[in-house]
N, C-alpha and C positions, 0 to 999 in steps of 0.2 A: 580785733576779735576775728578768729576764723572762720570761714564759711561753714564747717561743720559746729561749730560752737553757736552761730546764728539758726542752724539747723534745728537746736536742742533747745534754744531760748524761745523759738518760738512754736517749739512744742510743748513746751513746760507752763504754756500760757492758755491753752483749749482747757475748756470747761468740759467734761466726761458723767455721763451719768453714772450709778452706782453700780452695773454691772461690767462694767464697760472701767470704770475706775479699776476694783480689783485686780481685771485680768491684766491692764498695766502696773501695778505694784506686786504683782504675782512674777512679771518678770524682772524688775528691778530689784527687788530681793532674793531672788534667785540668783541671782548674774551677781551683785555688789553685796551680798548679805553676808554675815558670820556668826556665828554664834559661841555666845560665853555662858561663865559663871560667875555671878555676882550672892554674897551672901546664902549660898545653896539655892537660887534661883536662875532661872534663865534668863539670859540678857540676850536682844538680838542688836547687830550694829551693822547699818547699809551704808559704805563707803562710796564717796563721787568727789570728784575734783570739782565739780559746776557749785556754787550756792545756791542758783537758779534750780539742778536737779535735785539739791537738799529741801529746799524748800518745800518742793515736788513730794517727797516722800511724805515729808511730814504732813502737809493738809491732804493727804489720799490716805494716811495710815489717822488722821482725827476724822475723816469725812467717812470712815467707813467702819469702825470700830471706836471711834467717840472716846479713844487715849490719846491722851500727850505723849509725846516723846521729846527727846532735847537733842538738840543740834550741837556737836562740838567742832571747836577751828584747831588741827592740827597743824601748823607751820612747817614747811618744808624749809632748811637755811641750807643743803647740799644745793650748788647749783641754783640756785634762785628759784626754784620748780614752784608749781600755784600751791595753792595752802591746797588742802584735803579736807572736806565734811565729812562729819559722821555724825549720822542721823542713830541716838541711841534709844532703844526701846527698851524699857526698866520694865513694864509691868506683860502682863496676860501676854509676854512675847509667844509660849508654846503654844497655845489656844489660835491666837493669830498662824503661826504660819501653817497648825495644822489644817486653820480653814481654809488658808492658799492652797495648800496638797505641796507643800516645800516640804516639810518637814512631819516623820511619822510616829515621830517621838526614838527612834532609833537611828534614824539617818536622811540624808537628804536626798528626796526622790529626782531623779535625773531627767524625767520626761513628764512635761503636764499631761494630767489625764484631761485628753482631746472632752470627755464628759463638762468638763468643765466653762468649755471656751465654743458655745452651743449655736450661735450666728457669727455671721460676718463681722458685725462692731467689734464685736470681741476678740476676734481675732485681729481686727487690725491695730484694737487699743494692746495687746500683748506685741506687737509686731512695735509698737512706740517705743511702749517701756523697755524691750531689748533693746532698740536704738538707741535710747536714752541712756544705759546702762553700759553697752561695749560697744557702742558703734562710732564710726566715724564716715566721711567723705568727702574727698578731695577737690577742690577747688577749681570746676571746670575752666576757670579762667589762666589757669597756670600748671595744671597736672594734666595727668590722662586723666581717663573717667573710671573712679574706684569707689565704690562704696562698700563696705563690711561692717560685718557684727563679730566681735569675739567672745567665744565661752569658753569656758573652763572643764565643760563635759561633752565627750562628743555625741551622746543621745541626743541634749539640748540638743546642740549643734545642727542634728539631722532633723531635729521636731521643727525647729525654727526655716529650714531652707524648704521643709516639705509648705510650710507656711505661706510662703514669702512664692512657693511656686504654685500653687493654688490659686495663681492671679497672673500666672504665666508670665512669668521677670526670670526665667532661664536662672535660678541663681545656683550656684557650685560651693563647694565646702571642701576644705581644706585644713592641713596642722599647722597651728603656726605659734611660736613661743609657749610650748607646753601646757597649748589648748588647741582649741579649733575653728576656725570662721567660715563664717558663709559671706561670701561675696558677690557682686554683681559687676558689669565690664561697661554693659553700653547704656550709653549715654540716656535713650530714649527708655530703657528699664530700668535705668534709677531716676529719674522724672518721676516714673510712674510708682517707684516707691515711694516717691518722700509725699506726691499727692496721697495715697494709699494711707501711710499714718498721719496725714493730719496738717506735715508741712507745706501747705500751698502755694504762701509769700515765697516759700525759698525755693519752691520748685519751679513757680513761675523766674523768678531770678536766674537759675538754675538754665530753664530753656533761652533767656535771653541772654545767656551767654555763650552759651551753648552755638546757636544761631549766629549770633556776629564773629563768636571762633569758626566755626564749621567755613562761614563766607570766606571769612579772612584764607584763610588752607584754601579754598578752590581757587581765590584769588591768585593767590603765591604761584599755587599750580597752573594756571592758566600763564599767568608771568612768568614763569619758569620753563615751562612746553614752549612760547614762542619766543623766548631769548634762543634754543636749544638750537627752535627750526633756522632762526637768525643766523646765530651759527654755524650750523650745519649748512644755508643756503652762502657763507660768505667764505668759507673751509672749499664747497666745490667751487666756487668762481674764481677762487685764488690759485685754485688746482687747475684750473681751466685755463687763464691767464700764464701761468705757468709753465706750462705744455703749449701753448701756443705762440711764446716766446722761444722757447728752445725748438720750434717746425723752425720761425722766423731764422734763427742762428745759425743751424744747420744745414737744412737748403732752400728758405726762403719760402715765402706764403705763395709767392707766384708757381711754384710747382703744384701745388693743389689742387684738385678740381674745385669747378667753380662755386660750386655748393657751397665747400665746405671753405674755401675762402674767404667768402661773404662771409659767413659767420664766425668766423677767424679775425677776421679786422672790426664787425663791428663790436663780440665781446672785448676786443682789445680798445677801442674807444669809448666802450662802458661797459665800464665793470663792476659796479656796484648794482645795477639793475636786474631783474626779475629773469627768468627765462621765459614768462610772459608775454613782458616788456621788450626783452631781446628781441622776440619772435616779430613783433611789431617795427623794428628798426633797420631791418636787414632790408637789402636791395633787391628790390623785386617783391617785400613780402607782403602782405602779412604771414609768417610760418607758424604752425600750431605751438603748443608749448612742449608736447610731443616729439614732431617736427623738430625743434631746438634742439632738444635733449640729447635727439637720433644722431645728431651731426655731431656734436661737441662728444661724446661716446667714442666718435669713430675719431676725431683728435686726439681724444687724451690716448686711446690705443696706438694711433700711430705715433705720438710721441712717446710711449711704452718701447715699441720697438725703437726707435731711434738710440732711446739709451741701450738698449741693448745690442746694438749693433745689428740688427734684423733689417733695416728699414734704408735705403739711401733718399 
């Protein structure tokens, strides 16, 4: 099972009192609803690929309006894809969704009137039910960190991000496959949505993975910066050594002032060492690591010039 499908299983499990129920079946019928005609009556039908969110519909459309509806298994054989529910309402479907404010008996209204959804519970239980209905979110263990909701209207679309940012989660909205979503990016603002509707367990899961990836990446980076300096500190020694074999070749370390000859012979008998280190071994020293640097500078230039003919 996916991390977001754990998401929705264990939202589909919170007990919701009765005002707080509606305004999440207010947007899972809006978002997955359709509407027909059966025998010159209206039929409503809330499609989900979960049974978990079928099931959802159905005891929130008996707990709140006191109808049966019926559940059908649509099989998918293209592809092997999950079966599809459809949650069918035969009876008082117009009555029903005109008391959601979906439906005005002419068409379907694109924006909840905000009258409807009057505290906080309410809003976060309609923030579920969207989630439940077109959302998803990526597997902080193996993706980036994405969460979205998709709609089919861009009103929704803005009613829902105006939502979701009334609790300050920075969320943005976008077109995507011939609808709209709102999404969110970082990690610590979608935490705080899935707390927000309801998902605890998986938000708690959520941050503890979150935390041992986050570690893991500084780790690497910290491993990664001091291979670099590693590197980087055994690229100048080889350069150093390098240059101070080609003084040796050409005219010999004994031409050198004395400085810089001492430091001449002892990087040449260690050369894997520090400039620290070096500074410590030299005859005469201890020299700073400064000190070191200054002198070996004025080596690798004069063996600069050497190859250039500049220097005898």
């Amino acid at each position: 099972m996916s991390y977001a499908s754990e998401v929705k299983k264990e939202l589909t499990g919170i007990t919701v009192h009765e005002k707080n129920a509606r305004a999440e079946l207010m947007a899972l019928i809006r978002m997955n609803g359709s509407i027909g005609l059966a025998n010159h009556a209206m039929i409503l039908n809330v499609q989900t690929e979960s049974p978990a969110i079928a099931r959802r519909i159905y005891s929130l459309i008996k707990q709140l309006y006191k109808v049966e509806s019926d559940i059908l298994v649509r099989k998918k054989m293209k592809l092997k894809k999950n079966n599809t529910y459809v949650v069918r309402l035969r009876h008082h479907a117009q009555e029903i969704l005109g008391d959601l404010a979906i439906f005005d008996g002419f068409q379907i209204k694109e924006r909840v009137p905000l009258d409807l959804l009057t505290d906080d519970l309410m809003i976060r239980s309609y923030l579920r039910g969207a989630f439940l209905a077109g959302g998803s979110v990526n597997n902080p263990e193996t993706s980036r960190y994405h969460l979205e909701i998709y709609s089919l209207y861009e009103e929704h679309n803005e009613m829902i991000a105006e939502m979701i940012n009334r609790y300050d989660l920075n969320a943005r909205t976008t077109n995507r496959r011939s609808g709209y979503i709102v999404y969110l990016k970082e990690a610590e603002k979608i935490a705080n949505f899935l707390q927000l509707i309801g998902a605890t367990t998986s938000m708690l899961e959520f941050e503890n993975i979150r935390i041992v990836r986050d570690m893991r990446n500084s780790v690497n980076r910290l491993v990664n910066c001091e291979n670099a300096n590693m590197d980087k500190v055994a690229n100048a020694a080889n350069r150093q050594v390098e240059n101070i074999m080609l003084i040796e070749a050409t005219v010999g370390l004994s031409s050198l002032p004395e400085k810089l000859r001492a430091i001449a012979e002892t990087r040449l008998a260690h050369q894997e060492v520090s400039l620290k280190e070096l500074g410590t071994l030299v005859p005469g020293g201890p020299i700073s690591k400064s000190g070191v640097n200054h002198r070996l500078r004025k080596l690798n230039a004069y063996a600069d010039e050497l190859r250039q003919g500049k220097a005898i």
